[in-house]
Each structure stands twice: as C-alpha cells, then as structure tokens.
C-alpha positions as CSV (number, residue, x, y, z in Angstrom):
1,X,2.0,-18.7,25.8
2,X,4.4,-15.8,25.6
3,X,7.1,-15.6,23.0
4,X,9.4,-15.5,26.3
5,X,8.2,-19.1,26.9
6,X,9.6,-20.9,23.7
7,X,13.2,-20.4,21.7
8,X,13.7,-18.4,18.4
9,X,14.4,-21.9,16.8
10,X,10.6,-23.1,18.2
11,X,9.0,-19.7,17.0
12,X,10.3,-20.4,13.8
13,X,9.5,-23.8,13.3
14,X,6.0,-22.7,13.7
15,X,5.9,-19.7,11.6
16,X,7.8,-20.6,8.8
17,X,5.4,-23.6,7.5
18,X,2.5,-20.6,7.0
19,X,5.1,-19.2,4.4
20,X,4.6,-19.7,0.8
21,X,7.8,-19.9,-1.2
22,X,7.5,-18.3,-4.4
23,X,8.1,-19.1,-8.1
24,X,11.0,-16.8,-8.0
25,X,13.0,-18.6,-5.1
26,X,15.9,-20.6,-6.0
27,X,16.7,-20.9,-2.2
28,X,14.4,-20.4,0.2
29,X,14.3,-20.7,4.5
30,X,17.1,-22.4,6.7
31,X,20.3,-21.1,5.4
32,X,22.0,-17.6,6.1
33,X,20.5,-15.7,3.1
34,X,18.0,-17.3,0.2
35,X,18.6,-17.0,-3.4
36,X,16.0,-15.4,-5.8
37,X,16.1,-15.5,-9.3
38,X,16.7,-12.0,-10.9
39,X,16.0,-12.5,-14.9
40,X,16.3,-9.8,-16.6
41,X,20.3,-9.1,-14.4
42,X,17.9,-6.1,-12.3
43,X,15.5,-6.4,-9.5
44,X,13.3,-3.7,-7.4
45,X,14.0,-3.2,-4.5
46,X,12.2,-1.9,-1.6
47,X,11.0,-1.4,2.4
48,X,8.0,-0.5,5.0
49,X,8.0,-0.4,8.5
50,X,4.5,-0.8,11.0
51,X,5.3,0.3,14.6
52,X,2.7,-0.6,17.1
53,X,0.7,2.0,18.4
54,X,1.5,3.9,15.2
55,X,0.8,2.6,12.6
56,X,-1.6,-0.5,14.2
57,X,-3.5,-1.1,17.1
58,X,-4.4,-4.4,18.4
59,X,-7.7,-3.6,19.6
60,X,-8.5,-2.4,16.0
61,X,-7.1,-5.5,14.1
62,X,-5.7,-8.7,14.6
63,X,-2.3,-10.1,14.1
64,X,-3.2,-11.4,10.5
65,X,-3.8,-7.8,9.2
66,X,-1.3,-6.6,10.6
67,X,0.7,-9.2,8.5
68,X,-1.2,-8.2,5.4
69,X,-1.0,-5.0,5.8
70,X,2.5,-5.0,5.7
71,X,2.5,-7.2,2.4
72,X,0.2,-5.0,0.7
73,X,2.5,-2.0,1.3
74,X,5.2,-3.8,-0.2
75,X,4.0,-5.0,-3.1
76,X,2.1,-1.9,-4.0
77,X,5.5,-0.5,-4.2
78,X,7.1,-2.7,-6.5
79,X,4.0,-2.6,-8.6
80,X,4.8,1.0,-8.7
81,X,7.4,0.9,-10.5
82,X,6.4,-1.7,-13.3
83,X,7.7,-4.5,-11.3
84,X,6.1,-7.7,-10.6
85,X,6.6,-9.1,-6.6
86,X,8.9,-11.8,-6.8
87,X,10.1,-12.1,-2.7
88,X,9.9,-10.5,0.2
89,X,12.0,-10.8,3.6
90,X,10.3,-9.9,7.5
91,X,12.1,-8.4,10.1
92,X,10.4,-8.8,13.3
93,X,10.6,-6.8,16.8
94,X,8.7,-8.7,19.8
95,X,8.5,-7.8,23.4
96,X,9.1,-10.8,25.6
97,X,5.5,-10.5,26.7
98,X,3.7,-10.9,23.1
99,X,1.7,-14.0,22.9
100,X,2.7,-16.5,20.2
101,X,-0.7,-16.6,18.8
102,X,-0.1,-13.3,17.5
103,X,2.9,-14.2,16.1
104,X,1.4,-17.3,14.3
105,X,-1.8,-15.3,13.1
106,X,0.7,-12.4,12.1
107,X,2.8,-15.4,10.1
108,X,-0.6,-16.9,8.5
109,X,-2.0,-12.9,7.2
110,X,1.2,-12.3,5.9
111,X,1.6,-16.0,3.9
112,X,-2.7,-15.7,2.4
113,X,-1.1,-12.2,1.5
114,X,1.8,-13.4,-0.6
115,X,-0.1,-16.2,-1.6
116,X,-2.3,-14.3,-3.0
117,X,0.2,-12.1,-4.9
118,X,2.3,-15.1,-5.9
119,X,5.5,-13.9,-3.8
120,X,7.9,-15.9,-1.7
121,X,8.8,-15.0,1.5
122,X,11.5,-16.4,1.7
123,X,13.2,-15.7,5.3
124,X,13.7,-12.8,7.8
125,X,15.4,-12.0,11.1
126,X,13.7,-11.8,14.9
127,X,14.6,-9.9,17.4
128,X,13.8,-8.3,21.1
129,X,12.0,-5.2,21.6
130,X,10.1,-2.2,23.8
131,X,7.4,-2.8,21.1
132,X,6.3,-4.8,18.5
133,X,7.3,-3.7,14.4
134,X,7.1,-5.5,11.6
135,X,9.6,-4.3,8.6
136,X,9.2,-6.2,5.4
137,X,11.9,-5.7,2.4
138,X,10.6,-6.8,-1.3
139,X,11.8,-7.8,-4.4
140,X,10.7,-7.4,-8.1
141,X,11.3,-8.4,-11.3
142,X,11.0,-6.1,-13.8
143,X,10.6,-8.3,-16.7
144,X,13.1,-6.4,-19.1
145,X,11.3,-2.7,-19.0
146,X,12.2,0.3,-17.5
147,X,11.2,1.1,-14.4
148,X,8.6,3.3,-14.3
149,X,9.6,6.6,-12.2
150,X,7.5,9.5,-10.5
151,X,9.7,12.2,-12.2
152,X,8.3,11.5,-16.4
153,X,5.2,12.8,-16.5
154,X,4.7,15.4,-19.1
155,X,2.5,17.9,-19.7
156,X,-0.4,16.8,-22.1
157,X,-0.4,13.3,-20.3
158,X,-3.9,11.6,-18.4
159,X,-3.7,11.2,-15.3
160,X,-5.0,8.1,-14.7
161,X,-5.9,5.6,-11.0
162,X,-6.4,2.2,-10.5
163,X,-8.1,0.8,-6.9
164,X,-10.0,2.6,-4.3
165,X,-9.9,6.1,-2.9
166,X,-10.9,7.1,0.7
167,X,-11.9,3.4,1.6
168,X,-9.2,2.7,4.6
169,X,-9.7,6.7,5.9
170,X,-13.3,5.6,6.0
171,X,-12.9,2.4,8.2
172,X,-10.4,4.2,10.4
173,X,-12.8,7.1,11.5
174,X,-15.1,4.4,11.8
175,X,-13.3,2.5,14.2
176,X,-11.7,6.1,15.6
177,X,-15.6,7.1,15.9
178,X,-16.3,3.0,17.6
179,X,-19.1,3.5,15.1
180,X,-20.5,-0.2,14.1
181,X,-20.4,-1.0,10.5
182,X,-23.7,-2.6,10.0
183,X,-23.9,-1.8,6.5
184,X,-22.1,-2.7,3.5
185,X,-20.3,0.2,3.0
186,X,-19.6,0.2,6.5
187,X,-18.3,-3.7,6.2
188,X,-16.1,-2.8,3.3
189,X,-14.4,0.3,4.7
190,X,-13.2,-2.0,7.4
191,X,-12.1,-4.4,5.4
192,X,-10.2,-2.0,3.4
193,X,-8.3,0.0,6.4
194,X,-7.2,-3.6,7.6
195,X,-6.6,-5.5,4.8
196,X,-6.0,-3.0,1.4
197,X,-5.8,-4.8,-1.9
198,X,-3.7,-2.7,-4.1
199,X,-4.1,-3.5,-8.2
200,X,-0.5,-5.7,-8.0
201,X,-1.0,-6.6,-11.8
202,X,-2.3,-3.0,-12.7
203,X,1.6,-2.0,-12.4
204,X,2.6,-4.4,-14.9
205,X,-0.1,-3.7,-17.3
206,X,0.6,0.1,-17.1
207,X,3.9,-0.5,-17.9
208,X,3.5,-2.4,-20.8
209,X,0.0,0.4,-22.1
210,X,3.4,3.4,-22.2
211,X,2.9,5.0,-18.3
212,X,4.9,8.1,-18.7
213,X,5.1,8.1,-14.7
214,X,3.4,6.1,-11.4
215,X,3.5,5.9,-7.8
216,X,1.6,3.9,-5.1
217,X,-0.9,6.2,-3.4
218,X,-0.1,5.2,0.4
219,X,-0.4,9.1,2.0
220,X,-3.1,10.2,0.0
221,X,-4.1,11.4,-3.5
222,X,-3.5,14.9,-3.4
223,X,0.0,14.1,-1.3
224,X,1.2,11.5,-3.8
225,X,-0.1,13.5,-6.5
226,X,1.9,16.5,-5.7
227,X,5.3,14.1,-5.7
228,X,4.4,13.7,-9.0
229,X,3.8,17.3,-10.0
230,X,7.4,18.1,-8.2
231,X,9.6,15.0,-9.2
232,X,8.3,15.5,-12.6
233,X,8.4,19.7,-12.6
234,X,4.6,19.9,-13.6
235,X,0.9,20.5,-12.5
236,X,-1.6,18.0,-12.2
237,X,-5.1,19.4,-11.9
238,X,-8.2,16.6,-10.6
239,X,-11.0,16.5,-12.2
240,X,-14.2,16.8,-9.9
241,X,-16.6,14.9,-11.9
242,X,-14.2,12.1,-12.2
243,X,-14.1,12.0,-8.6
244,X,-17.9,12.3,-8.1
245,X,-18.8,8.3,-7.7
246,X,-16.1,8.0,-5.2
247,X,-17.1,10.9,-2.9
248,X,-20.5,9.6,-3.5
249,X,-19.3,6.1,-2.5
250,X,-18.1,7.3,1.4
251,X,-21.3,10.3,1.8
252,X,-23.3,8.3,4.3
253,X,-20.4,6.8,6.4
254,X,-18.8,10.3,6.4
255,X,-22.3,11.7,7.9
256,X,-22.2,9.0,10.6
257,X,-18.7,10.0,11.3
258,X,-19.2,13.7,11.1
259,X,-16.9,13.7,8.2
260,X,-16.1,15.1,4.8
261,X,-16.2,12.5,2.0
262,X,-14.3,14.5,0.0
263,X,-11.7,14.6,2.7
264,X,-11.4,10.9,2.7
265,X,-10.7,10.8,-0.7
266,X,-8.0,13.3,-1.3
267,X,-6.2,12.8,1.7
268,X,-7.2,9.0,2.5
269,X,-3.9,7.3,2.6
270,X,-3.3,3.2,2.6
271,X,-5.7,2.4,0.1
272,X,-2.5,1.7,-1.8
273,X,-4.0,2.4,-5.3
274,X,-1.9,3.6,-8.1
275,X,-1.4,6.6,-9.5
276,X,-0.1,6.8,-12.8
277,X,0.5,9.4,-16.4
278,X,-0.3,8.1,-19.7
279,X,0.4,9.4,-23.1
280,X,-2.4,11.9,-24.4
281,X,-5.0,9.2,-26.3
282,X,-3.8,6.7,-25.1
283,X,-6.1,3.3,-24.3
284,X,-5.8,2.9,-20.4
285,X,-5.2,-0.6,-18.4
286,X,-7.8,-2.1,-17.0
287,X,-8.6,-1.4,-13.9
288,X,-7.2,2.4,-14.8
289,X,-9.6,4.9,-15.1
290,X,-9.0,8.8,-16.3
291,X,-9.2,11.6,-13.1
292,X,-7.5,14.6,-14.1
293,X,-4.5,16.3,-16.8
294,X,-1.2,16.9,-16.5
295,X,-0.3,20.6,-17.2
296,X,2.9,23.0,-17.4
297,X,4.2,25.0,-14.4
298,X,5.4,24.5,-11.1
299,X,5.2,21.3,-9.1
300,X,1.7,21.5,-8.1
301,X,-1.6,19.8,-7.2
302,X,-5.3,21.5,-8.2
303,X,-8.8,20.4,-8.1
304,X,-10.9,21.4,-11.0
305,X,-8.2,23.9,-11.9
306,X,-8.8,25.8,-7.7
307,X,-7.0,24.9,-4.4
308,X,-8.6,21.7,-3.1
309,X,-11.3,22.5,-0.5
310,X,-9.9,20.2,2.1
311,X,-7.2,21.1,5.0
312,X,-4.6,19.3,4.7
313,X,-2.7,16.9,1.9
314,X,-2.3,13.6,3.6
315,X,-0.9,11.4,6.0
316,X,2.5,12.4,7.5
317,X,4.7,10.1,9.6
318,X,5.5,12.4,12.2
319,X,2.4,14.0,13.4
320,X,0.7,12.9,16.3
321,X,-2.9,13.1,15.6
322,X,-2.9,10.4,12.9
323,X,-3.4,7.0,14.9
C-alpha cells in the first residue's frame, strides 16, 4: 500500500502510537502545537535534515535507520551544548508512491530512538514531495548551566572525545565497496553508519566536570575540530598516540576497502561523538578520554604538531562525491 492509498489522518493514526511521549511533555499529539516543559525559563533549540539519495539510500538501510538516524543527529546536538533531549518535532516529505511500510518502520526507528534517549516526540507536520526528507527539530533542557559553546576553549585546555571515531566512514565504504561484513568489525561498522549512538549523557556530565567548549562531531574530527580552533581563535594539535587504538580499530576493514584507516578517523563524519575542552588537570567524564592540547595562534587544526597526512577535512554538504 502506497501512502497515496490512505488519508494524512490514517497515516497518522498509525504512526503516532510508535511515538513515545516524553517526561518533559505537558501536551503532547492531537492539538495544533504541544506544550513542553522548559524549567530552568531556557531551552536548546535545534534542526537536521536527511534528503533521500543524499544523505540515505534505501538499498543501504531501512526505514527504521533512517528514523534513528535522524534522532541521533538531533540529540547529539543538544548534548553538545550541555543540554539534556527533552522533545523533538518531525517534519516529513513523502512522494505519493512511498509505501506505508516505510513510513511505519521509519515511525518505529525513530520512537526505539527517543525511547532510548528518554525524549518525546511529541508531533510534526506531513507533506507532498519529489522525494522523501525527514527534518527533525529538538529541544533541551539545560538544567540551569550555561550552555556550553564552541568559541571558549583556551589555550592550555585538554582536548578531550567521548564515542567512536571512523566507525560510520567504515560501514559506508563498506557498503560503497558491496563488501560483506562477516566479521565483527565488519558487523559493527554497519551498525554504526546506520544507527550511530552518540554519548547523550556525556554532554551533561561534561558540563557539570567545567568543559571550557564542545561540539558534536557529525563532519569529521579534523573538520569539527577546526570550528573549534576558529570559533574559539586557537590551535588544537591531535595527539597520534592517542589516536593509535582507533586507527588500529578500522586497519583490516580499511585493507578490504582499499582504504586509509587514518582517513576514516579524522575525516569520518556521523559517528556523532563529542568533542570537547577541559580545564588543564582537570578529571575528565566518563566516557571522555584525552586526544590532543589546545594551544595559542590562529584557528587551526594539527596532528602531532604537522599538517595531517590525509586529503581532505571532512564531510561537506555540497559535494557530490559523498553518497
């Protein structure tokens, strides 16, 4: 059955029981906005788009990624900034043809997502299209702190990450390569290119342990580490050995994709990690671990105090050769 086939009102009786509703909703589905509780009189706001054929393909995941996906990106965001994910909203662009399966399995990845994040998603819009898209808008609570920025780090300051580096670049030239992942490794790079779990509480915690500055790494270290370096008007220099595990981590998937680990992980983007600054000596968050220094001069990004040896910084929207 194609969207085309049922109304907006039967489509959303079917999609909106797959939809958790948060602790933070005061007012959730079936009126012309909801109501979520802001405590502290502030909330975070922000917003991600997925365009098929751009940033998914449905012959490389299914309708529930595609939901998660979206979710992760989201609340990576807010945890970015010291928040905790309180709501999200979905805006979604159908062609007539899509099947309503998709749409169902899209609703059910996005509701284990916030369900597994404890966030409400609490309504949304839906809409006709050339293609589908998927924009999600979330909310946070920040608790009564300052939001963390990107433009505080100083010099002197750890640079500090907390997830998984080079993971989804892995299980995209995988599936790029249609390489098989019979391994482990293989099974988890997969898993993380389709369903990335960023360190939600991580944000929180690093708030509260004094981060001088923090941002979700969603293009790729060296590119989300250089908005740091400029936002903040220093240098942040990688340490190698720091590094080593997680380069070592990708080296035989990257041989069966004719790829550089290294690559992977400086460039890797949607592993939606975090990226953060702490005060020289100070004890790090769990699960943050020390990878480099902040330093004085311009906005810049080095490796073991030299120009990365990889071509390239990241992932960038409007190139062609990225999907």
């Amino acid at each position: 059955m194609q969207v085309s086939e049922v109304s907006e009102e039967e489509l959303l009786a079917r999609i909106t029981p797959l939809l958790p509703r948060g602790g933070h909703t005061l007012l959730g589905t079936g009126d012309d906005a909801a109501v979520v509780a802001a405590p502290d009189g502030r909330f975070v706001v922000t917003t991600d788009v997925l365009v098929a054929g751009r940033d998914f393909r449905d012959d490389w995941t299914t309708g529930a990624d595609v939901g998660w996906r979206a979710t992760a990106a989201n609340v990576a965001d807010v945890a970015a900034m010291g928040g905790l994910p309180t709501a999200l909203v979905t805006a979604l662009v159908l062609p007539a043809s899509t099947a309503v399966d998709w749409v169902i399995d899209l609703a059910t990845g996005l509701g284990e997502a916030c369900t597994q994040w404890r966030v409400g998603a609490v309504g949304g819009d839906l809409s006709g299209g050339d293609q589908p898209m998927i924009a999600i808008t979330a909310h946070g609570d920040l608790q009564g702190r300052d939001p963390v920025l990107r433009s505080t780090a100083r010099p002197g300051d750890q640079l500090a990450h907390a997830g998984v580096l080079g993971s989804s670049a892995a299980g995209w030239a995988l599936l790029a390569g249609g390489h098989d992942a019979r391994t482990a490794a293989g099974r988890q790079a997969l898993a993380g290119f389709r369903r990335p779990q960023p360190p939600v509480t991580a944000g929180v915690a690093a708030a509260q342990a004094g981060a001088t500055a923090m941002m979700d790494v969603s293009d790729g270290l060296l590119r989300d580490a250089g908005r740091i370096a400029r936002a903040s008007e220093v240098s942040l220099d990688l340490d190698p050995t720091a590094l080593a595990g997680d380069v070592a981590a990708l080296a035989d998937l990257a041989a069966l994709c004719h790829s550089d680990p290294l690559a992977w992980v400086l460039t890797g983007g949607e592993d939606h990690g975090l990226l953060a600054t702490f005060p020289p000596g100070a004890s790090l968050p769990e699960p943050f671990r020390p990878i480099g220094t902040v330093r004085g001069g311009p906005g810049q990004v080095t490796y073991g105090g030299q120009r990365p040896p990889v071509s390239g910084t990241g992932w960038d929207h409007f190139r062609s050769d990225q999907m």
